[in-house]
VEXSEMI-777268 format. One record per residue (C-alpha): x, y, z; chain; residue in one letter. Coordinates in steps of 0.1 Angstrom, whole numbers, plus 5000, padded with zeros to 4 digits. Each point is the difference from the previous one (the first is absolute). Example, Ala and Ser with C-alpha at 12.3 -4.5 7.8 and 13.67 -1.06 7.14 Angstrom:
<sites>
<site><u>5123</u><v>4955</v><w>5078</w><chain>A</chain><resn>A</resn></site>
<site><u>5014</u><v>5034</v><w>4993</w><chain>A</chain><resn>S</resn></site>
</sites>
This chain:
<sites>
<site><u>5000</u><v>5000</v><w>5000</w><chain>A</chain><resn>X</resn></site>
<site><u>5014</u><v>5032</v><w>4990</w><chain>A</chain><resn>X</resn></site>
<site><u>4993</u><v>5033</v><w>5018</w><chain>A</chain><resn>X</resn></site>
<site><u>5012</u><v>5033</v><w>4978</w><chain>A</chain><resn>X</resn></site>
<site><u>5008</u><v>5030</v><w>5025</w><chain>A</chain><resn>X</resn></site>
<site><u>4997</u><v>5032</v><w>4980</w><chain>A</chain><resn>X</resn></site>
<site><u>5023</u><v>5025</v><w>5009</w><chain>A</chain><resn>X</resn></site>
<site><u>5002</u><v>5037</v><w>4988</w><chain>A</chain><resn>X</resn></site>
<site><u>5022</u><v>5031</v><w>5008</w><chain>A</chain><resn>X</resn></site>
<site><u>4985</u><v>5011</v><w>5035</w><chain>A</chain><resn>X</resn></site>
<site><u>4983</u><v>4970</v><w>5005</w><chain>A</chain><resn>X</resn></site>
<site><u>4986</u><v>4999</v><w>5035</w><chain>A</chain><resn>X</resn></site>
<site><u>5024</u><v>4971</v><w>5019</w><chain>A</chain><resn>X</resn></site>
<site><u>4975</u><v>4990</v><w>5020</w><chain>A</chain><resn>X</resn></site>
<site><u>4980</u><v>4989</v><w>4976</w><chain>A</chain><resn>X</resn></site>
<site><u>5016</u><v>4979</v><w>4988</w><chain>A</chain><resn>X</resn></site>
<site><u>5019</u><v>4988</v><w>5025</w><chain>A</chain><resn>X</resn></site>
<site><u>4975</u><v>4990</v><w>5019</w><chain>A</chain><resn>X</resn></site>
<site><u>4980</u><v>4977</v><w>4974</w><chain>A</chain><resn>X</resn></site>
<site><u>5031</u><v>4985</v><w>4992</w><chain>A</chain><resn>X</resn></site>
<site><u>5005</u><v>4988</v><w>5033</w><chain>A</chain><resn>X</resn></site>
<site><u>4969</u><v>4985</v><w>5005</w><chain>A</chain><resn>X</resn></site>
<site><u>4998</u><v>4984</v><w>4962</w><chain>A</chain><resn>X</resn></site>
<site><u>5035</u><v>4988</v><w>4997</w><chain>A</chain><resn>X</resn></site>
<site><u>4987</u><v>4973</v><w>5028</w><chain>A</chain><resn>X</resn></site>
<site><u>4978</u><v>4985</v><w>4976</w><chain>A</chain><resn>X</resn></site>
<site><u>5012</u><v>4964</v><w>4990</w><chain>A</chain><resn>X</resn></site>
<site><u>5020</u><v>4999</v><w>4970</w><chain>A</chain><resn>X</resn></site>
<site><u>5000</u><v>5037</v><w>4995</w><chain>A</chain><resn>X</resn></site>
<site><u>5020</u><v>5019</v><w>4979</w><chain>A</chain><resn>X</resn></site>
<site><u>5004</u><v>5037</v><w>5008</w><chain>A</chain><resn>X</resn></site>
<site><u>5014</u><v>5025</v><w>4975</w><chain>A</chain><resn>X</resn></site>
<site><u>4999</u><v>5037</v><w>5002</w><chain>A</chain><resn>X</resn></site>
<site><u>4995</u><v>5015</v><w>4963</w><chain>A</chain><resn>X</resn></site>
<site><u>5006</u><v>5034</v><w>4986</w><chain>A</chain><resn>X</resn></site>
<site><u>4999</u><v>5019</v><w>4966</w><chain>A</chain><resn>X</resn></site>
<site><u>5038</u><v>4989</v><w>4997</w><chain>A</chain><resn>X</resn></site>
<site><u>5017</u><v>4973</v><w>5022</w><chain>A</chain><resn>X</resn></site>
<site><u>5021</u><v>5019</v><w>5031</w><chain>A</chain><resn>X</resn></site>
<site><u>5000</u><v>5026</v><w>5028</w><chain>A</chain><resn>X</resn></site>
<site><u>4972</u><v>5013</v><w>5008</w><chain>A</chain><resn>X</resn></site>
<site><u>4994</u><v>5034</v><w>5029</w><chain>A</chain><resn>X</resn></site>
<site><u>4976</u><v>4996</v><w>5024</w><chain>A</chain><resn>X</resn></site>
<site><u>4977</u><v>5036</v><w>5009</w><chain>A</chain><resn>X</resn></site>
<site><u>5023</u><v>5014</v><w>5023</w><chain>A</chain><resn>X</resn></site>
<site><u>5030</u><v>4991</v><w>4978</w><chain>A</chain><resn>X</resn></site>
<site><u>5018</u><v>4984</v><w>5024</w><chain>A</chain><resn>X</resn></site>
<site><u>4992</u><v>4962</v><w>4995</w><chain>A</chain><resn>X</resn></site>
<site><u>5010</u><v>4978</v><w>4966</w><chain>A</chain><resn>X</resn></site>
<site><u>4982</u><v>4971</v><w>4993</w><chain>A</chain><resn>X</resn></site>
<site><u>5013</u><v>4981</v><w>4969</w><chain>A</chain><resn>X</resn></site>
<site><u>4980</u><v>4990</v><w>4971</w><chain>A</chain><resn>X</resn></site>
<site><u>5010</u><v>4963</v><w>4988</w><chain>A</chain><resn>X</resn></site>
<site><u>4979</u><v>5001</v><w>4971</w><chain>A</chain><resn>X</resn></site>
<site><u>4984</u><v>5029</v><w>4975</w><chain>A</chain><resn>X</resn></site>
<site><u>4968</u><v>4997</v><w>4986</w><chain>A</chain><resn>X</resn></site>
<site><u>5005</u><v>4984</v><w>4968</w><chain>A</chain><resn>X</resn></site>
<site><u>5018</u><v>4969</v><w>5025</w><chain>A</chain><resn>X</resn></site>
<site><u>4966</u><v>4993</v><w>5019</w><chain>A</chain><resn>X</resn></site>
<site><u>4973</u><v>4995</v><w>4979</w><chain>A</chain><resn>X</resn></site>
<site><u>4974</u><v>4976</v><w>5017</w><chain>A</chain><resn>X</resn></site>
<site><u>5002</u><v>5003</v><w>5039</w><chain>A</chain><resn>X</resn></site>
<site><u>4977</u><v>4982</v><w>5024</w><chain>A</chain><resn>X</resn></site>
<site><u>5001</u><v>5032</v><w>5022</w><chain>A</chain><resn>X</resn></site>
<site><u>5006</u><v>5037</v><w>4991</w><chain>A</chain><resn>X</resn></site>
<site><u>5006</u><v>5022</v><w>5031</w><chain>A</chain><resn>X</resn></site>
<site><u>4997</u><v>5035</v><w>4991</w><chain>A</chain><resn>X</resn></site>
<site><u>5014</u><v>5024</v><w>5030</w><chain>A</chain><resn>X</resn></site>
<site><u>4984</u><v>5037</v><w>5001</w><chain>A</chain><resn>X</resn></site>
<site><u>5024</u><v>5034</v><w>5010</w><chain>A</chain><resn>X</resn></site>
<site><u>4999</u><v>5034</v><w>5007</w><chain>A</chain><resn>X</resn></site>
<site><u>4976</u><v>5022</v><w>4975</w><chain>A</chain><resn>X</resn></site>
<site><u>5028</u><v>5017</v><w>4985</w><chain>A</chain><resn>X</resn></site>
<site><u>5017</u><v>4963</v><w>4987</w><chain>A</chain><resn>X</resn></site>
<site><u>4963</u><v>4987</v><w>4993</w><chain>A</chain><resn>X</resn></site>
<site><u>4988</u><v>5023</v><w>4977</w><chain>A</chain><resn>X</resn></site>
<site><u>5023</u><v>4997</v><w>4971</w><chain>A</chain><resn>X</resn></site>
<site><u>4996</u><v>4963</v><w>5002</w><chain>A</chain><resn>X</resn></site>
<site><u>4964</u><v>5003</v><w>4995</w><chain>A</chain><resn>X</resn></site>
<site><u>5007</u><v>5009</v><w>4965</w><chain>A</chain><resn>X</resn></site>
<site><u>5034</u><v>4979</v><w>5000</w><chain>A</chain><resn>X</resn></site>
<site><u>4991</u><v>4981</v><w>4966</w><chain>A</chain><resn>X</resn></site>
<site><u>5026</u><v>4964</v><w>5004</w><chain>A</chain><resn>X</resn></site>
<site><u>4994</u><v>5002</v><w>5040</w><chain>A</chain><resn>X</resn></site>
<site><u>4961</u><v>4998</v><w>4988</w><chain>A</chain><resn>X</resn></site>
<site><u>5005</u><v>4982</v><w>4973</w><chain>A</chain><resn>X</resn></site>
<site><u>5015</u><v>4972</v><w>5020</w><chain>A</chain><resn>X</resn></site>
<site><u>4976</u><v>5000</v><w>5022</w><chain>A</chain><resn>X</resn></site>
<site><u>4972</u><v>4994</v><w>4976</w><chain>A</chain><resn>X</resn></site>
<site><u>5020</u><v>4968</v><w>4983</w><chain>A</chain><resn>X</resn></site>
<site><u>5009</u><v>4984</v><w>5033</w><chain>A</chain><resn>X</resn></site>
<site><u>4964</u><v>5000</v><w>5013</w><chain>A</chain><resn>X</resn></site>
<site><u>4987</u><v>4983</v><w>4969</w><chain>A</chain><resn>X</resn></site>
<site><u>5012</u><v>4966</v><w>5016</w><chain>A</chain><resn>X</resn></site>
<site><u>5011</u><v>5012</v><w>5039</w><chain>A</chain><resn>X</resn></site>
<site><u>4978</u><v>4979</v><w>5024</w><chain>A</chain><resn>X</resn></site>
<site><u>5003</u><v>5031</v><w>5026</w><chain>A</chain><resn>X</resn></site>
<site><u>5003</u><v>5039</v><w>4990</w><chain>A</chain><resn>X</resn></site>
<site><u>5008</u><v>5016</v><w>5030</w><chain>A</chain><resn>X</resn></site>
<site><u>5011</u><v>5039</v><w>5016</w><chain>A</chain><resn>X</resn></site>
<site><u>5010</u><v>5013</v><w>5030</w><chain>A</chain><resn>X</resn></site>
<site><u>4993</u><v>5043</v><w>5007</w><chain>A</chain><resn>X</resn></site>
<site><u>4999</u><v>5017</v><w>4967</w><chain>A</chain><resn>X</resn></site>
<site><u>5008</u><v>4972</v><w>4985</w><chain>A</chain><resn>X</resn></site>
<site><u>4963</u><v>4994</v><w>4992</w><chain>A</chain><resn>X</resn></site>
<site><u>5001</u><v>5034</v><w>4977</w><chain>A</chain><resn>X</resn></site>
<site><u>5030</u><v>4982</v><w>4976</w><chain>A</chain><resn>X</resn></site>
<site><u>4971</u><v>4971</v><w>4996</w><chain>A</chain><resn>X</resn></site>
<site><u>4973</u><v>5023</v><w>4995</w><chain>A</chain><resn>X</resn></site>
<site><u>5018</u><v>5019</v><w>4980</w><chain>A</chain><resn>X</resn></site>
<site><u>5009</u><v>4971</v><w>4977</w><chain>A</chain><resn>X</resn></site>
<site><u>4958</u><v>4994</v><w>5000</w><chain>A</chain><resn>X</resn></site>
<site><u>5004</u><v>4969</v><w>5020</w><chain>A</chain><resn>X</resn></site>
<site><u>4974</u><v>5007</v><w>5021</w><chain>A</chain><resn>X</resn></site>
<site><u>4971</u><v>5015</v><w>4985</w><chain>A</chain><resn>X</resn></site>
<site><u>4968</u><v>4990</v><w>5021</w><chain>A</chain><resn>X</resn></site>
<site><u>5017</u><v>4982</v><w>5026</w><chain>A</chain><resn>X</resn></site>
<site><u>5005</u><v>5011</v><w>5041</w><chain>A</chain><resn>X</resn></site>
<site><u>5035</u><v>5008</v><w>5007</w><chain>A</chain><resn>X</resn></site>
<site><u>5019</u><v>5020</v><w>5028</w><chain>A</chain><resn>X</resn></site>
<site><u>5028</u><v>5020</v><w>5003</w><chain>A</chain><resn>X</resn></site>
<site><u>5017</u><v>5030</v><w>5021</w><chain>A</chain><resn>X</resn></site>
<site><u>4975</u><v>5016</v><w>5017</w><chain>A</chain><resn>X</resn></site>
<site><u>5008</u><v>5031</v><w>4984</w><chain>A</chain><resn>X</resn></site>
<site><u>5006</u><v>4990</v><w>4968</w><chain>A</chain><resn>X</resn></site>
<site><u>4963</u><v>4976</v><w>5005</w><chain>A</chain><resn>X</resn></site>
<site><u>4978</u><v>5024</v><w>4979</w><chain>A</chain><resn>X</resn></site>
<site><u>5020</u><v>5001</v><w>4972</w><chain>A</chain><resn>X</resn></site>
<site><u>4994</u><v>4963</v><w>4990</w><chain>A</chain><resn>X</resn></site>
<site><u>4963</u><v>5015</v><w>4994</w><chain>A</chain><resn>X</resn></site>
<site><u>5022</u><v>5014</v><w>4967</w><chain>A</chain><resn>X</resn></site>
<site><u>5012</u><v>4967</v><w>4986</w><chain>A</chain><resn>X</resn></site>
<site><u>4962</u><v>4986</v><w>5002</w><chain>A</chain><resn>X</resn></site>
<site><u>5008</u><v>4981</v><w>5037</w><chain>A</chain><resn>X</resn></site>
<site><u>4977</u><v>5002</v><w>5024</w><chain>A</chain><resn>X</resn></site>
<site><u>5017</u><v>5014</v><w>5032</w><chain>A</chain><resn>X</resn></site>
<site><u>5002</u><v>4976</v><w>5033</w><chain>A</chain><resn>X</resn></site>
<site><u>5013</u><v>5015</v><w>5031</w><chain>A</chain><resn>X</resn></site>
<site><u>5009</u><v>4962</v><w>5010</w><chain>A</chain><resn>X</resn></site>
<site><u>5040</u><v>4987</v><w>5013</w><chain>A</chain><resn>X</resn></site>
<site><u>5000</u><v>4977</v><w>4974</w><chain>A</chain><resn>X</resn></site>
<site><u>4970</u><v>4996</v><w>4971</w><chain>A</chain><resn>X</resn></site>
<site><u>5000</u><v>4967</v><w>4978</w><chain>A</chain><resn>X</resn></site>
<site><u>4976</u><v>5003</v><w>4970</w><chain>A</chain><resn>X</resn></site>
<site><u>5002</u><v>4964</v><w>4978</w><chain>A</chain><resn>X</resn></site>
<site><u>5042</u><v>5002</v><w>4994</w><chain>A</chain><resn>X</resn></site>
<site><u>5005</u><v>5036</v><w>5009</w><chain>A</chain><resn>X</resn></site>
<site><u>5010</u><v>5004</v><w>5037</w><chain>A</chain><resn>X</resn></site>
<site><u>5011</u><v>5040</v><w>5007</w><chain>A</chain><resn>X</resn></site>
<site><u>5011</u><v>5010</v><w>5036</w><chain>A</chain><resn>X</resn></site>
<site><u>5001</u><v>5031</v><w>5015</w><chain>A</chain><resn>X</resn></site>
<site><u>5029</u><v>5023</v><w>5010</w><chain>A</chain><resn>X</resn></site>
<site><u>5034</u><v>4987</v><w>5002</w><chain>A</chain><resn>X</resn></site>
<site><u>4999</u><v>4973</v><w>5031</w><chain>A</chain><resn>X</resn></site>
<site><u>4968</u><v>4984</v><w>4985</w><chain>A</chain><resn>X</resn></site>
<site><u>5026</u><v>4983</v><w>4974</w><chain>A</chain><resn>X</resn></site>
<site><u>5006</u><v>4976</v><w>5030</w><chain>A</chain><resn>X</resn></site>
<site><u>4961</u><v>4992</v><w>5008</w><chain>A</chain><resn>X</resn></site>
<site><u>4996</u><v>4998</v><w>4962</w><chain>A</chain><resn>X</resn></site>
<site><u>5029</u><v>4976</v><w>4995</w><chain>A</chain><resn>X</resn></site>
<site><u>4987</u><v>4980</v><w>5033</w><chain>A</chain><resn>X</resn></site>
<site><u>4965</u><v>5002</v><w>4985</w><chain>A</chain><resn>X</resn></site>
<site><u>5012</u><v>4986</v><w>4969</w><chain>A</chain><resn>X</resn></site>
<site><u>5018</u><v>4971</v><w>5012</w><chain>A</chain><resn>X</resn></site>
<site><u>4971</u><v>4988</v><w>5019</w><chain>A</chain><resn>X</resn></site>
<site><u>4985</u><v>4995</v><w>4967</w><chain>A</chain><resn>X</resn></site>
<site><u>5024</u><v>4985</v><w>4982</w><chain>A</chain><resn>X</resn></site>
<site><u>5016</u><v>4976</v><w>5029</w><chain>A</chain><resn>X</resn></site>
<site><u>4972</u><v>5001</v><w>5024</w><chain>A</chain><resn>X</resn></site>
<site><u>4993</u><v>5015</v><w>5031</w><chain>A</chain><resn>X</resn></site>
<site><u>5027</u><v>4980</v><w>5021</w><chain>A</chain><resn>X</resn></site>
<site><u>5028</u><v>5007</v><w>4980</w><chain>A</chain><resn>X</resn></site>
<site><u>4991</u><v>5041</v><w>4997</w><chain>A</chain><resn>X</resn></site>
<site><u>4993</u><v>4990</v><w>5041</w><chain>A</chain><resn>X</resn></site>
<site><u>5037</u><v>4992</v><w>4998</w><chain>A</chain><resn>X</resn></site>
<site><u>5018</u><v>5022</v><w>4981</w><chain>A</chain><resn>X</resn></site>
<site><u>4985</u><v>5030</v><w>5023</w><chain>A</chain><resn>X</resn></site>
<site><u>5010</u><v>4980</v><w>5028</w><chain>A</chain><resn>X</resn></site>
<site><u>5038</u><v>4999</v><w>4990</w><chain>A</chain><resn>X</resn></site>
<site><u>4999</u><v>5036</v><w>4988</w><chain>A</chain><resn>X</resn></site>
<site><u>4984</u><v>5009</v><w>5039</w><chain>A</chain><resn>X</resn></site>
<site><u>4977</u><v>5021</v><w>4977</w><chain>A</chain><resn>X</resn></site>
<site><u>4981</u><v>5015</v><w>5034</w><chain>A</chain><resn>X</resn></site>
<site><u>4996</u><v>5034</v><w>4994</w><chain>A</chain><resn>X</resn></site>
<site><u>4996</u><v>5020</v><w>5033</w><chain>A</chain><resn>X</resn></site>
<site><u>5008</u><v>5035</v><w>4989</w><chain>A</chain><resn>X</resn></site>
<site><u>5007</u><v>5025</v><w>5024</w><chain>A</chain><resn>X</resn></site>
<site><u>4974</u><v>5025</v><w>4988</w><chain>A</chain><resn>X</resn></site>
<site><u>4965</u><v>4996</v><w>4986</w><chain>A</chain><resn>X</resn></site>
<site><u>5002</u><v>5018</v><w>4976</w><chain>A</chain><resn>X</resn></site>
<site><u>5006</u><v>4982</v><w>4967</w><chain>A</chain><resn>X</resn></site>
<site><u>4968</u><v>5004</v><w>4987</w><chain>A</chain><resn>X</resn></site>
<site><u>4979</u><v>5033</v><w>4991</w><chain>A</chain><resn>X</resn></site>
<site><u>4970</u><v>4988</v><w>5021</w><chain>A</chain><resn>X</resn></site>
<site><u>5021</u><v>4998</v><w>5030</w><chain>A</chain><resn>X</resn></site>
<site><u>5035</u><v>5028</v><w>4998</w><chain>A</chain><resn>X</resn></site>
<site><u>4992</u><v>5032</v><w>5008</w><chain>A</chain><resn>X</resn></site>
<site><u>4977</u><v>5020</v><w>4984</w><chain>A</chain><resn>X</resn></site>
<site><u>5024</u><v>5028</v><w>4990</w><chain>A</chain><resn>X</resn></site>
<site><u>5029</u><v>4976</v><w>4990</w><chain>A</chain><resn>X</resn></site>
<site><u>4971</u><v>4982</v><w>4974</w><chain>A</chain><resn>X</resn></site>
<site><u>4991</u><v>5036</v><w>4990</w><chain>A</chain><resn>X</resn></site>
<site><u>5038</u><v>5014</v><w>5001</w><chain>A</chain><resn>X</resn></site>
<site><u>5007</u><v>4974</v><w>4971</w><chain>A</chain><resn>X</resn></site>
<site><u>4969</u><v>5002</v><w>4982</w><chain>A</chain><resn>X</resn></site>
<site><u>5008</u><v>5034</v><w>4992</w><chain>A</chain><resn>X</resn></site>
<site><u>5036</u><v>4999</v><w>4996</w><chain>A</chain><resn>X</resn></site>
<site><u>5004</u><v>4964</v><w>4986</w><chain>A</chain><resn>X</resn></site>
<site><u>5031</u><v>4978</v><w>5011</w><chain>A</chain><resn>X</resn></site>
<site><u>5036</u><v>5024</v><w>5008</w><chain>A</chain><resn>X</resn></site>
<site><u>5018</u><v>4999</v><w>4968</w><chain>A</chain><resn>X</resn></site>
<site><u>5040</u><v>4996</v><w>4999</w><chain>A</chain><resn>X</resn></site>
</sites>
């Protein structure tokens, strides 16, 4: 089973980080991270490489396709990124699973994979799937038939968990999260607009995420 990482410059490295541990447990899985052209690739702050094994025109008919979101700025041009969506649209044709983590889900709207169907994303960037014909899902992780979006950034991991449990069952997905001590206890409640504080949710729904 092959699982195709997408990676872009400015990719978010959570998202894809997190799937990939989670999905690289999968029996007989073989990971590969994939950009335009085989090599380096910068991560949103610019401070983290990840290396791209293969380029596109290498992986043409993965099982999975992981497609990891990033900061406005990086996500736009990709939107209209003609090989990124390109590739996209020919891998999906026989993928089993189409997946996205954050903004991720605007790259698969954007290459009109999910016209008509529920899907999630960053909660700031949520409305804007209403654009690519999706209908908006303010859920961690949405599965609609072979589409399965997550929300922002650390949903990757509940996605990829999620997605194991279907694929290997529930006891395997039981203990791959057990190994990983995926218990999230976070110091603060506020990860989610319905429960930070009112003017932090407002702060950044008029100003948008910081920008380098």
């Amino acid at each position: 089973m092959q699982i195709a990482i997408l990676l872009y410059d400015r990719f978010t490295a959570l998202d894809a980080v997190g799937p990939y541990e989670t999905l690289s447990r999968l029996p007989g899985a073989e990971t590969v991270f994939v950009a335009a052209e085989a090599g380096p690739v910068r991560n949103d702050g610019g401070s983290l490489t990840l290396v791209a094994e293969r380029a596109f025109d290498d992986v043409v008919r993965p099982d999975i396709v992981v497609v990891p979101g990033a900061p406005p700025e990086a996500v736009e041009p990709r939107l209209v990124d003609a090989p990124l969506l390109n590739w996209l649209r020919t891998v999906d044709v026989m993928s089993t699973w189409t997946t996205s983590v954050c903004t991720g889900s605007l790259l698969l709207g954007a290459a009109g994979l999910l016209k008509g169907r529920r899907a999630t994303s960053h909660w700031l960037a949520l409305d804007g799937l209403r654009g690519f014909g999706a209908t908006p899902t303010a859920r961690r992780v949405v599965m609609d038939h072979k589409y399965v979006t997550a929300a922002g950034v650390s949903a990757g991991i509940d996605m990829g968990l999620t997605l194991l449990g279907e694929i290997a069952g529930e006891r395997h997905a039981q203990s791959v999260q057990l190994l990983m001590e995926y218990d999230p206890r976070p110091p603060y409640d506020a990860g989610s607009p319905d429960t930070a504080p009112a003017d932090l949710v407002a702060h950044f729904r008029t100003n948008g995420v910081p920008r380098d």
